[in-house]
C-alpha positions in Angstrom: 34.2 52.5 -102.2 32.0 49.3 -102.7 34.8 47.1 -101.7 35.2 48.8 -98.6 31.9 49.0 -97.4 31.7 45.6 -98.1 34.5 45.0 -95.6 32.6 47.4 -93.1 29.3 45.3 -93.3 30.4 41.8 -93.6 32.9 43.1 -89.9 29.5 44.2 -88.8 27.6 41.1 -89.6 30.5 38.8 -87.9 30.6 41.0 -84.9 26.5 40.4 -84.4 26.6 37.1 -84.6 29.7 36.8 -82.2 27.2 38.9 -79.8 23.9 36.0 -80.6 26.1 33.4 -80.5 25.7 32.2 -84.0 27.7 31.1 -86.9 28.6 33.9 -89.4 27.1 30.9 -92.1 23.5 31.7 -90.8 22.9 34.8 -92.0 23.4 35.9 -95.7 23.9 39.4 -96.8 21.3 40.3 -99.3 23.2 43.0 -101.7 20.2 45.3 -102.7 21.2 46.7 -105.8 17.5 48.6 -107.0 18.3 51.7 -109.2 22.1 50.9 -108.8 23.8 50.1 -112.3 25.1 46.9 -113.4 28.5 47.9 -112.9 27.9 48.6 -109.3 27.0 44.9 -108.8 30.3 43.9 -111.0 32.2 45.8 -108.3 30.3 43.7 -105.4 30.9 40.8 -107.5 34.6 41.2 -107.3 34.3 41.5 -103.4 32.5 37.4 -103.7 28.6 39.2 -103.6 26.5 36.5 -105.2 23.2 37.5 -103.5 21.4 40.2 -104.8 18.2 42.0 -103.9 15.3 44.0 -106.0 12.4 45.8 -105.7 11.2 46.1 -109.4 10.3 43.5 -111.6 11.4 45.3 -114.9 15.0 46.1 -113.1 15.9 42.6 -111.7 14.9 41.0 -115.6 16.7 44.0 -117.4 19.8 43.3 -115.0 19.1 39.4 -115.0 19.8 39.4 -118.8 23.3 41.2 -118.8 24.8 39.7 -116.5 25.1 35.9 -117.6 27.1 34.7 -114.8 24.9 32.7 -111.9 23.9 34.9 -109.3 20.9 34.6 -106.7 18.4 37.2 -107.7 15.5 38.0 -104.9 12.5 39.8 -105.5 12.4 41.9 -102.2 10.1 44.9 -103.2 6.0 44.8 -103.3 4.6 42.7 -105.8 1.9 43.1 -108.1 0.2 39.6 -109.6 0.0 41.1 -113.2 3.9 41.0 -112.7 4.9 37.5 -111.4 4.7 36.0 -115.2 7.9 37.5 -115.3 9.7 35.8 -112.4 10.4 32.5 -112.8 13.0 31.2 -113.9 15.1 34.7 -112.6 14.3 35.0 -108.9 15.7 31.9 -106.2 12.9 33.9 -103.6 10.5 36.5 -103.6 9.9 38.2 -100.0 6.5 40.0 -100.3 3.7 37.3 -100.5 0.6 39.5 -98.5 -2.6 38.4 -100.1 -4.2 35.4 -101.8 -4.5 36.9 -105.1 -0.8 37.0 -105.5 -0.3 33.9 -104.2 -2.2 32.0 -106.4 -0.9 34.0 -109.7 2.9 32.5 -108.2 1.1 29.3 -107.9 -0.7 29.5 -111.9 3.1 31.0 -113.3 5.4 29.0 -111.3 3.5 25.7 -112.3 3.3 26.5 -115.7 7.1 26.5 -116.0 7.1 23.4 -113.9 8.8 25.4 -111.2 8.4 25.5 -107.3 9.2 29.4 -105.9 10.5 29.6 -102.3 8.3 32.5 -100.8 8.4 34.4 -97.7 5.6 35.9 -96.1 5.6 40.1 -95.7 4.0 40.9 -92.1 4.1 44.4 -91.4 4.9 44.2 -87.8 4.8 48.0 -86.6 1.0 48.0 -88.3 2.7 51.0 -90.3 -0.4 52.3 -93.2 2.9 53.0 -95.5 3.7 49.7 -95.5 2.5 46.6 -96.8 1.9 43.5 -95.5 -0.2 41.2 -93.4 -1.0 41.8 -89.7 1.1 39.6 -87.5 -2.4 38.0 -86.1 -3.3 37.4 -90.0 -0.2 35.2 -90.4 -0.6 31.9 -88.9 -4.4 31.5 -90.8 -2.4 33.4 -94.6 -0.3 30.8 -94.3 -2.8 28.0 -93.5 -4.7 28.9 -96.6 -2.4 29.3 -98.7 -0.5 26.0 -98.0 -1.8 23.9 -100.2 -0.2 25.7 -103.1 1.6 23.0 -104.5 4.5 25.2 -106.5 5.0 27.7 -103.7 7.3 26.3 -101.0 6.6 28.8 -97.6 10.3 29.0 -96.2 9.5 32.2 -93.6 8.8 35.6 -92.7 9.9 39.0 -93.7 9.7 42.5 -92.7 10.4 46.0 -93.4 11.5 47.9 -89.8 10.0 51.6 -89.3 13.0 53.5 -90.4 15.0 55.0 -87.6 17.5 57.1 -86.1 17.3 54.2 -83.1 18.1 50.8 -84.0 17.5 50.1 -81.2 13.7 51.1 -80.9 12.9 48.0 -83.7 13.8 45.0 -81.5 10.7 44.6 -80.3 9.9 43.7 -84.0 12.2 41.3 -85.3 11.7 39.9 -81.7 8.1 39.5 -82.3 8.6 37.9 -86.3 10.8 35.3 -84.9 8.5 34.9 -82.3 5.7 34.3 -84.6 7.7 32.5 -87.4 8.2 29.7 -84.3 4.3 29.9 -83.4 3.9 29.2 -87.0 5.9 25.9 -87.1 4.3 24.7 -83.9 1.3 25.4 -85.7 2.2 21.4 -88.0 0.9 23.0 -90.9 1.3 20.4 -93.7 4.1 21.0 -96.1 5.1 24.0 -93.9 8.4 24.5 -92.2 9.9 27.7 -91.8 13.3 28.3 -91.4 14.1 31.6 -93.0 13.6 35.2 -91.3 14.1 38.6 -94.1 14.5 41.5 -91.6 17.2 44.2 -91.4 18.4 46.8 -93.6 21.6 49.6 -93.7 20.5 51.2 -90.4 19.4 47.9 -88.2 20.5 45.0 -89.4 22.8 44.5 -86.5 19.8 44.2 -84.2 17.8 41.8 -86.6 20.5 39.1 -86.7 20.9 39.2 -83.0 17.3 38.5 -82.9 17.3 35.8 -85.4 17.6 37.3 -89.0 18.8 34.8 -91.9 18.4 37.5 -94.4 19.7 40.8 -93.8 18.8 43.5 -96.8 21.7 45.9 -97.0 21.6 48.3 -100.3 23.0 51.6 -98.9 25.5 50.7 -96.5 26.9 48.9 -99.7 26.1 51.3 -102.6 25.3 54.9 -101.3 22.5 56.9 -101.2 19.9 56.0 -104.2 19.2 58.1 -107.4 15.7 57.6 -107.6 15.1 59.3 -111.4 17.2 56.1 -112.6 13.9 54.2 -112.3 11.8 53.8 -115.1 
């Protein structure tokens, strides 16, 4: 059943960018594979999935170390700093840098294993109090300050959509982190320039790539509904 959903999404994907007028080699599918077993990702592996997302820190190192073969592991899920000593040298990206603190713990591990992480910035467009991340008019000064971290390298945005029956209804926010990920580069902030946008999951991605995703999160369009007592 992987294989075919596979098929379904990556048809979907194509079909979006045909509609924005983009190349299918723009956007990458981010396989997110939290509380999913390893064998689950063998099977997306088969299909050519080298991308693969996580929420967890102890899932993404247990899953890092059994499968040896080179994948692109991203740390997509809310961060605490007492957990980044963990990261590098696993994850290619992690998507939820909202506050200083945990930016400069990435900056004190990442330099210490004389490593640069590629972060994205979480802005939590719909001001949702279940979510985190920054407020969109937070963004522009965050990344000021934290720009002169010399081992994190600040390649966009990201967001997590209010989840809906109406895909529809979220344009108006991957409109508005596009929109802000371009005020930010007019913005010449030194060592800044952001090219990447994280926004879209199973039930919106199509609108996020029309509006300018690079990153679309899909986990169960690809694997099925989640069993959450998996998780340790």
């Amino acid at each position: 059943m992987i294989k075919e959903n596979l098929e379904f999404v990556e048809k979907r994907i194509s079909d979006a960018c045909k509609r924005a007028g983009r190349d299918r080699s723009e956007v990458t599918l981010i396989a997110v594979s939290k509380t999913k077993p390893v064998s689950d990702i063998r099977q997306a592996m088969e299909s050519g999935i080298r991308v693969f997302g996580e929420n967890k820190v102890q899932e993404i190192r247990d899953k890092h170390a059994e499968i040896t073969e080179p994948l692109e592991w991203h740390m997509i899920g809310h961060l605490q700093a007492n957990k980044v000593k963990y990261l590098p040298g696993i994850v290619c990206m992690i998507h939820s840098v909202d506050n200083e603190k945990l930016a400069l713990e990435i900056e004190k591990q990442f330099s210490k294993a004389s490593l640069v992480a590629d972060v994205l910035i979480e802005v939590n467009m719909a001001g949702e109090d279940t979510k985190f991340g920054i407020r969109p008019d937070e963004a522009l000064d965050f990344v000021k300050s934290i720009s002169v971290l010399k081992h994190l390298n600040i390649r966009g945005l990201m967001t997590i959509a209010p989840y809906t029956d109406d895909p529809e209804s979220n344009r108006v926010y991957f409109k508005g982190l596009r929109e802000l990920k371009d005020r930010i580069n007019a913005g010449n902030i030194d060592g800044v320039q952001m090219d990447t946008l994280s926004m879209g999951m199973t039930g919106d991605y199509e609108v996020a790539i029309e509006e300018g995703a690079t990153f679309v999160r899909v986990g169960t369009g690809i694997f099925g509904e989640r069993n959450y007592s998996n998780i340790k």
